[in-house]
NUDO-843752 format. One line per 2 residues: number of its first residue (from 1); their letters; for each residue x, y, z of N, C-alpha, C. Coordinates in steps of 0.1 Angstrom, whole numbers, plus 5000, padded with zeros to 4 digits. Layout:
NUM = A = X/Y/Z/X/Y/Z/X/Y/Z  ...
// end
This chain:
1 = XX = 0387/3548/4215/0401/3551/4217/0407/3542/4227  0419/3537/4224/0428/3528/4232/0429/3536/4246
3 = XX = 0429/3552/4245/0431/3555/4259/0421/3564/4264  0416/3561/4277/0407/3568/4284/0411/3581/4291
5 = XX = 0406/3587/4296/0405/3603/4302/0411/3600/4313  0417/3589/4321/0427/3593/4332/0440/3592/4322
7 = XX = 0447/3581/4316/0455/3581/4311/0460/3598/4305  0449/3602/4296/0452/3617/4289/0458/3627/4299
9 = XX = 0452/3626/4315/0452/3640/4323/0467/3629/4329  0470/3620/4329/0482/3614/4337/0495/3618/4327
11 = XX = 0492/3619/4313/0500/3620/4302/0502/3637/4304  0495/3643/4305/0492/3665/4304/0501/3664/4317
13 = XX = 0503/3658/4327/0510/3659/4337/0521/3657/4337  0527/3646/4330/0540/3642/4329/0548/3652/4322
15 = XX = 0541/3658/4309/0547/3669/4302/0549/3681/4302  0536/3686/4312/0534/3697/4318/0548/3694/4329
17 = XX = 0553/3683/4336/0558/3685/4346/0576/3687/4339  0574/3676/4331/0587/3681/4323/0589/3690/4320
19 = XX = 0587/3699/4311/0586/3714/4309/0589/3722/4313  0578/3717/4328/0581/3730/4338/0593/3733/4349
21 = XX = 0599/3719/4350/0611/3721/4360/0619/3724/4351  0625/3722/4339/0630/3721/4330/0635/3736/4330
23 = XX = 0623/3745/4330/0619/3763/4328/0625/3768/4340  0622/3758/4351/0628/3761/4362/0638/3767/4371
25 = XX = 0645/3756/4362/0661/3750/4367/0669/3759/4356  0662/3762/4347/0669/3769/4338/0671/3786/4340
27 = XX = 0656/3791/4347/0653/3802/4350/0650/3804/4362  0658/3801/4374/0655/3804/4387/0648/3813/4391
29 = XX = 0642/3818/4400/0638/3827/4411/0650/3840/4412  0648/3848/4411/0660/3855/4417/0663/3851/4434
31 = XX = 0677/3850/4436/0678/3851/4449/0680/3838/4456  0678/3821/4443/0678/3809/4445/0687/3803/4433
33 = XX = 0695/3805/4426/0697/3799/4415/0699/3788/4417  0698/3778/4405/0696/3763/4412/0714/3757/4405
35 = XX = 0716/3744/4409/0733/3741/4404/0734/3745/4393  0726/3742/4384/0730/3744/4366/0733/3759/4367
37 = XX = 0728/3771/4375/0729/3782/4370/0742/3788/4378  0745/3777/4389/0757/3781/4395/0770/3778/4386
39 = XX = 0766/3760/4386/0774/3760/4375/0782/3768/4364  0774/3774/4357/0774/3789/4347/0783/3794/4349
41 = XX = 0785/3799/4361/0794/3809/4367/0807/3800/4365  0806/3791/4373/0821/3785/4376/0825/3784/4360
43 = XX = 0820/3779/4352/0828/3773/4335/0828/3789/4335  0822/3801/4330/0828/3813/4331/0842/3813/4336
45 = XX = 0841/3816/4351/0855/3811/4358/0861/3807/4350  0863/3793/4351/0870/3782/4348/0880/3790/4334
47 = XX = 0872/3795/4324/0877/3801/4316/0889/3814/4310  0883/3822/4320/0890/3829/4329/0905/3824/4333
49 = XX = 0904/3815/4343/0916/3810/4348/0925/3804/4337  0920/3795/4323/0926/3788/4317/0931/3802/4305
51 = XX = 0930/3810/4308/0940/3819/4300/0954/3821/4303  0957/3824/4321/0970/3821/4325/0972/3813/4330
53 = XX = 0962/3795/4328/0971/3789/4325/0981/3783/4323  0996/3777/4328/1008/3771/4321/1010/3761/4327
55 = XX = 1009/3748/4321/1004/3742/4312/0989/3739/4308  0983/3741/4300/0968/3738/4297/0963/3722/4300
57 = XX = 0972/3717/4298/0972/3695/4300/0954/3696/4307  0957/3704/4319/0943/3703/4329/0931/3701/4322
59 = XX = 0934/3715/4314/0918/3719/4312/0914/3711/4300  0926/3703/4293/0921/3694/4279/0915/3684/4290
61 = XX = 0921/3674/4297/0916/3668/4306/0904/3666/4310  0895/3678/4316/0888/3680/4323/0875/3679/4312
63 = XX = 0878/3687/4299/0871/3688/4284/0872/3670/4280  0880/3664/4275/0879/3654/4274/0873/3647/4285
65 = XX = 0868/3648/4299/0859/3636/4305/0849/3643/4304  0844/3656/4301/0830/3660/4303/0824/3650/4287
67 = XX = 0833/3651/4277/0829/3644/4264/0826/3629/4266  0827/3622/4274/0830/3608/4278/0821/3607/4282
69 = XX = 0815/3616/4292/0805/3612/4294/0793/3617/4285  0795/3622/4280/0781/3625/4269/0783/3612/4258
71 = XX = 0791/3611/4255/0796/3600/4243/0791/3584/4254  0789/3585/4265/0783/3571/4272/0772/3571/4277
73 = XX = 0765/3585/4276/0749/3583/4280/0741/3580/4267  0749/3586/4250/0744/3584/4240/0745/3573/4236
75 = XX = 0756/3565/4240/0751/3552/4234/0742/3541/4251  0745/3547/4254/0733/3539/4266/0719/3544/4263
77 = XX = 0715/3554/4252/0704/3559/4248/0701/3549/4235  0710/3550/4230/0715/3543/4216/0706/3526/4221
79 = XX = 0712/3520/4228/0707/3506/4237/0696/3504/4236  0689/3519/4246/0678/3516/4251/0666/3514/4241
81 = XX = 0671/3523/4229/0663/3524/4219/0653/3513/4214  0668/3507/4211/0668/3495/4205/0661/3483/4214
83 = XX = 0663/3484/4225/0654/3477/4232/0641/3478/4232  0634/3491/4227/0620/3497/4233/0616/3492/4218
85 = XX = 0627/3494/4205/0618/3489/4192/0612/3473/4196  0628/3466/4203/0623/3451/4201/0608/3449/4206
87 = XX = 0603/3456/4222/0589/3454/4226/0583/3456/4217  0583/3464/4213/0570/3471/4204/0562/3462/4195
89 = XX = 0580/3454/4187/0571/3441/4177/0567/3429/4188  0570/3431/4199/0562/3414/4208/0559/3420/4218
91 = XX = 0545/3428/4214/0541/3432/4230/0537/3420/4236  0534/3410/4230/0520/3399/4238/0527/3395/4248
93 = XX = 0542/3392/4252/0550/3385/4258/0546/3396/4271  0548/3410/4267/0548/3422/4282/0533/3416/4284
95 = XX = 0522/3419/4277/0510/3414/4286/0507/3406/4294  0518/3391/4288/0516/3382/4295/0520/3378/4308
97 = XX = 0529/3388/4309/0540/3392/4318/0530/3405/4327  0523/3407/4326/0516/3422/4330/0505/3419/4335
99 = XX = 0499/3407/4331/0489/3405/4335/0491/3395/4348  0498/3389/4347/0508/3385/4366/0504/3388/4374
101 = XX = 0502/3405/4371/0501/3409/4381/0488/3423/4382  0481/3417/4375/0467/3423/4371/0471/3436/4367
103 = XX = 0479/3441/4361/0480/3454/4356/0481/3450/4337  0474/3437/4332/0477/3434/4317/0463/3441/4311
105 = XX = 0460/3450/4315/0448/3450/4307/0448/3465/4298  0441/3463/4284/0443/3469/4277/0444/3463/4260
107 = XX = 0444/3469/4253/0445/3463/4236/0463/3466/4234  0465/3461/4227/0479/3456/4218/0486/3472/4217
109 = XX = 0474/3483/4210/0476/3495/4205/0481/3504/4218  0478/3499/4228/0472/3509/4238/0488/3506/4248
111 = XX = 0496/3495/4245/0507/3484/4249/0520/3496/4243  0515/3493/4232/0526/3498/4221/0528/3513/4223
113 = XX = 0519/3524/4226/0520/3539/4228/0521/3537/4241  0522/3530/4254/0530/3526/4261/0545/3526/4260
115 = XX = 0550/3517/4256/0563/3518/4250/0568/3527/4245  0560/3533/4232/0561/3548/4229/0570/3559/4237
117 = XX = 0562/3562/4249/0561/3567/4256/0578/3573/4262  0583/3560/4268/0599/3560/4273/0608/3563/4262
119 = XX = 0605/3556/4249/0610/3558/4239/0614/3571/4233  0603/3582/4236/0603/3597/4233/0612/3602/4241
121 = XX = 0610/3600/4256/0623/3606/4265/0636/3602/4265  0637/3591/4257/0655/3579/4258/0657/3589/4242
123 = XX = 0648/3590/4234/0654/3596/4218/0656/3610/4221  0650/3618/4225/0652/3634/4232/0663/3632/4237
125 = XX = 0665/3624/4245/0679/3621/4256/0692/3624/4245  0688/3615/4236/0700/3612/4226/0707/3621/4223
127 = XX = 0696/3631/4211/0700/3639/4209/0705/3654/4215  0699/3653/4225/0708/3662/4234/0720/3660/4234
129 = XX = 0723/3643/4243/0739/3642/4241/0747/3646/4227  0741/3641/4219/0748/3640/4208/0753/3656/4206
131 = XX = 0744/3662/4207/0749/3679/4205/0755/3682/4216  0757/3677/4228/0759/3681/4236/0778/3681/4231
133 = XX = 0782/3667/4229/0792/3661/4230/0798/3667/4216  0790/3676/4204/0796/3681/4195/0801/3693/4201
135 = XX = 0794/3702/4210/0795/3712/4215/0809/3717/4222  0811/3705/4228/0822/3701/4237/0831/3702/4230
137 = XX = 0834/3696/4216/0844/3693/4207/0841/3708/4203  0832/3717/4199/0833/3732/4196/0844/3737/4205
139 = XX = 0835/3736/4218/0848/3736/4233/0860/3740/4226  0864/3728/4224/0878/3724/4222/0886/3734/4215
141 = XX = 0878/3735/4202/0889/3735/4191/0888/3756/4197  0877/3761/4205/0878/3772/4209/0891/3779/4218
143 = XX = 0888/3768/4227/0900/3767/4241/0916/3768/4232  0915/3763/4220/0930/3758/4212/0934/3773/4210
145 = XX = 0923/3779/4203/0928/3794/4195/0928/3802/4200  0927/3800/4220/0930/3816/4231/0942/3815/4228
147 = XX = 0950/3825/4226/0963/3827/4228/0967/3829/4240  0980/3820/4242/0992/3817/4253/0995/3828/4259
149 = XX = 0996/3843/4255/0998/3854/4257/0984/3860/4270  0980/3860/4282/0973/3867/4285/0970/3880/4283
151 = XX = 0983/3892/4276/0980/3902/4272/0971/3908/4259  0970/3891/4252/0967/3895/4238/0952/3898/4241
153 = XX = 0952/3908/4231/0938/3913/4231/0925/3905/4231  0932/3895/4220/0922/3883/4214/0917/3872/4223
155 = XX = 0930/3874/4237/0926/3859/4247/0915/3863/4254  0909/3870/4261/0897/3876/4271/0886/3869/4262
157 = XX = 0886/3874/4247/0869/3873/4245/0867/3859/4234  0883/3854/4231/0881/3840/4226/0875/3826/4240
159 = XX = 0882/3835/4247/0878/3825/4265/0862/3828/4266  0859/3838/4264/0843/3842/4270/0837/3832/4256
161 = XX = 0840/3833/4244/0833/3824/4236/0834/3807/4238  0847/3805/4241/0846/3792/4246/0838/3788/4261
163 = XX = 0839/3797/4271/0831/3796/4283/0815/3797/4272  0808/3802/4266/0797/3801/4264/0795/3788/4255
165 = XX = 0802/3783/4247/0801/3769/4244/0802/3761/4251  0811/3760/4264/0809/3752/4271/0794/3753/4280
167 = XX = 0792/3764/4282/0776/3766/4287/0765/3757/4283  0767/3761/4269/0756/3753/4259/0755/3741/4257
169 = XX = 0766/3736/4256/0770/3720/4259/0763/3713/4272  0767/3720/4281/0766/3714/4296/0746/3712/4300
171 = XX = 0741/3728/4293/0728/3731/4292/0720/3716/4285  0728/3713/4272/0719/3705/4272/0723/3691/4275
173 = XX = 0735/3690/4282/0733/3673/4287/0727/3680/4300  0724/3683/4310/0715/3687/4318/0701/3679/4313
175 = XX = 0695/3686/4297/0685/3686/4294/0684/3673/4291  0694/3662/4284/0693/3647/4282/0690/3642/4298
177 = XX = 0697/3646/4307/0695/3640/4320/0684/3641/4318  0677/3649/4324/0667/3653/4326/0655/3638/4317
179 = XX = 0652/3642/4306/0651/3636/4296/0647/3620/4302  0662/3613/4305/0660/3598/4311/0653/3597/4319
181 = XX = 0658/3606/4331/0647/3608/4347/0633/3603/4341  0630/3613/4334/0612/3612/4330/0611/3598/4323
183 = XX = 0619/3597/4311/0617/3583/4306/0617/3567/4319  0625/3574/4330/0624/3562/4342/0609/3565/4349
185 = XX = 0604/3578/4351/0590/3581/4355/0583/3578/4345  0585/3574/4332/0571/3573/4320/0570/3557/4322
187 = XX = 0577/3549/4324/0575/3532/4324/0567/3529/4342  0564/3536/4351/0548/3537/4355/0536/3533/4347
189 = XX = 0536/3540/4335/0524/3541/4326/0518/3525/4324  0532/3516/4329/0527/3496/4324/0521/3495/4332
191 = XX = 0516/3502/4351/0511/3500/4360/0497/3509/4359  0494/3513/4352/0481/3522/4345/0485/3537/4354
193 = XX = 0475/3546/4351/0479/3560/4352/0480/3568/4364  0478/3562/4374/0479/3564/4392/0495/3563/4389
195 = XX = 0500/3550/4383/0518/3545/4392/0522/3560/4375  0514/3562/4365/0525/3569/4360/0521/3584/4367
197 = XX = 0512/3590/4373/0513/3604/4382/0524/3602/4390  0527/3590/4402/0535/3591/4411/0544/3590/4408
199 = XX = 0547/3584/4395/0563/3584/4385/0567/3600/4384  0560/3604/4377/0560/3618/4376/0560/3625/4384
201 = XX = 0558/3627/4397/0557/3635/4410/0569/3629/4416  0576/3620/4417/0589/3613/4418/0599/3618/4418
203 = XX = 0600/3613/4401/0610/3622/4394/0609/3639/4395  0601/3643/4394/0603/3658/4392/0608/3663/4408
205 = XX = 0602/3654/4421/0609/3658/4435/0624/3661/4434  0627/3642/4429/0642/3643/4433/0653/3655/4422
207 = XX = 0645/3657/4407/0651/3666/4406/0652/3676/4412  0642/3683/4413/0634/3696/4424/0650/3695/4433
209 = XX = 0652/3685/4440/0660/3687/4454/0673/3684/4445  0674/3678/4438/0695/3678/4432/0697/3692/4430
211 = XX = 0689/3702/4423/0692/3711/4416/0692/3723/4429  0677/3724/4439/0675/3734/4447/0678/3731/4465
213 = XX = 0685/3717/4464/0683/3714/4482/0696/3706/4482  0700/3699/4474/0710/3693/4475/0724/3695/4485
215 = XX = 0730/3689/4486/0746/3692/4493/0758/3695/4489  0755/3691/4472/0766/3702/4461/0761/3711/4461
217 = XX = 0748/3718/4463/0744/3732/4460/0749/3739/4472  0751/3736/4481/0751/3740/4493/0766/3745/4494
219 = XX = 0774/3731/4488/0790/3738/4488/0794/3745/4478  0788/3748/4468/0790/3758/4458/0785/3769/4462
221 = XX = 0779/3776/4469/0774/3783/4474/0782/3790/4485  0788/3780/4496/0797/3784/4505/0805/3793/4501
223 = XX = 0813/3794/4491/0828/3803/4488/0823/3815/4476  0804/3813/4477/0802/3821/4466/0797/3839/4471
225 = XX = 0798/3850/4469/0792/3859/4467/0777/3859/4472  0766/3870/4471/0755/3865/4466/0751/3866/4448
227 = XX = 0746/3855/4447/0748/3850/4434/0739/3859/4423  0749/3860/4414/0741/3869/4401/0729/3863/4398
229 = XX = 0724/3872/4388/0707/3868/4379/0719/3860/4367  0711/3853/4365/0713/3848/4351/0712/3858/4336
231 = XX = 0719/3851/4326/0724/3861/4316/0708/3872/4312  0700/3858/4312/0684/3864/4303/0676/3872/4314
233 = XX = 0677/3871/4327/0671/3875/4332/0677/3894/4337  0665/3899/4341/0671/3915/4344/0680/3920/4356
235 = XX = 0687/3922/4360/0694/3932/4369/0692/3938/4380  0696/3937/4393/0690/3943/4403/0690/3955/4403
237 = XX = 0683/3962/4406/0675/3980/4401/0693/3985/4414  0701/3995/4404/0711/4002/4409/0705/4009/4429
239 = XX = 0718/4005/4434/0718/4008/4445/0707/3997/4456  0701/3990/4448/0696/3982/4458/0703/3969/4467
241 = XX = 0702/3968/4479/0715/3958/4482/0712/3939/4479  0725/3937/4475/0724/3920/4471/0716/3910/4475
243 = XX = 0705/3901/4473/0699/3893/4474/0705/3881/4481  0708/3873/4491/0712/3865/4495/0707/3850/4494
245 = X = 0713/3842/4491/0701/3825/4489/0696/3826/4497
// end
């Protein structure tokens, strides 16, 4: 087999690691939510507010740049793609280039599921955007049909439907980030399977700290409450007092 038994446990690592912050960041700790789940709250908000709204200009605004940027990480996925096919058909030029620096060793096969490798996290990437950025456009055309009337019956729970589209949208360009991160930790693997663990222990830190240590978490936090459980998770047992970060 082109790959040996460190490679395999360096590879169960990377994916195990993906996975797991992934589960993480999505399903906090009670008592820690991490930005994405703060987030949540605020586009709820946000929703909220764009019902009495007058003028809406803002909130198309704000909808139109979150789209922009999903429509620019997809085609910078789109790029990379395409760059990862070109190696694939001339690996000999990376070995020769690899071996420079004594890390060329290995068969053609072994080169190529290398490349592979980033390839999976940049196409995952993709398509997240891509749905992400359709989602957005759901967004939209939702945001369009709250009625101007805050008394109307129909504005409260057309807003809550569009606040959850935009949820799901955001959820998964989150998950394309995420996605690249690792694809920037999986190109380690050209350095054999020590530089792709520390790629992986890397990446998954500085996520670890954007989402749970950071200095936006810190100011979202300041003007907040103690912060709710998330939708899927259960409810603090009645009468017990609020959880604090």
């Amino acid at each position: 087999m082109p790959i040996d038994v460190f490679d395999l446990i360096a590879l169960v690592m990377l994916f195990a690691a993906w996975l797991t912050i992934g589960w993480f960041i999505e399903s906090p700790p009670q008592g820690r939510p991490s930005v994405s789940v703060l987030m949540t709250r605020f586009r709820r908000e946000w929703m909220r507010q764009f019902v009495t709204r007058d003028p809406r200009i803002f909130d198309g605004n704000i909808l139109a740049s979150l789209r922009e940027g999903t429509a620019f990480f997809a085609s910078a996925c789109m790029i990379a793609i395409g760059g990862g096919l070109a190696l694939i058909g001339n690996t000999d030029q990376l070995r020769d280039l690899a071996s420079e620096f004594e890390v060329g060793r290995g068969t053609t096969v072994l080169w190529e599921i290398k490349l592979l490798l980033p390839m999976f996290f940049v196409s995952n990437a993709f398509l997240k955007f891509v749905w992400s950025h359709r989602l957005f456009g759901y967004c939209a055309v939702m945001m369009a049909a709250v009625p101007n009337d805050a008394r109307d019956p129909e504005a409260m729970p057309r807003a809550d439907q569009a606040a959850q589209l935009n949820i799901t949208a955001a959820r998964n360009y989150n998950a394309g980030l995420r996605s690249v991160y690792f694809a920037l930790g999986s190109l380690g693997w050209m350095a054999g399977p020590w530089a792709l663990v520390a790629g992986t222990v890397w990446v998954s830190l500085v996520t670890w700290r954007r989402e749970f240590a950071s200095t936006s978490r810190k100011v979202m936090l300041a003007s907040l409450p103690a912060p709710r459980l998330p939708d899927h998770a259960s409810s603090t047992a009645p009468g017990s007092p609020p959880q604090q970060p």
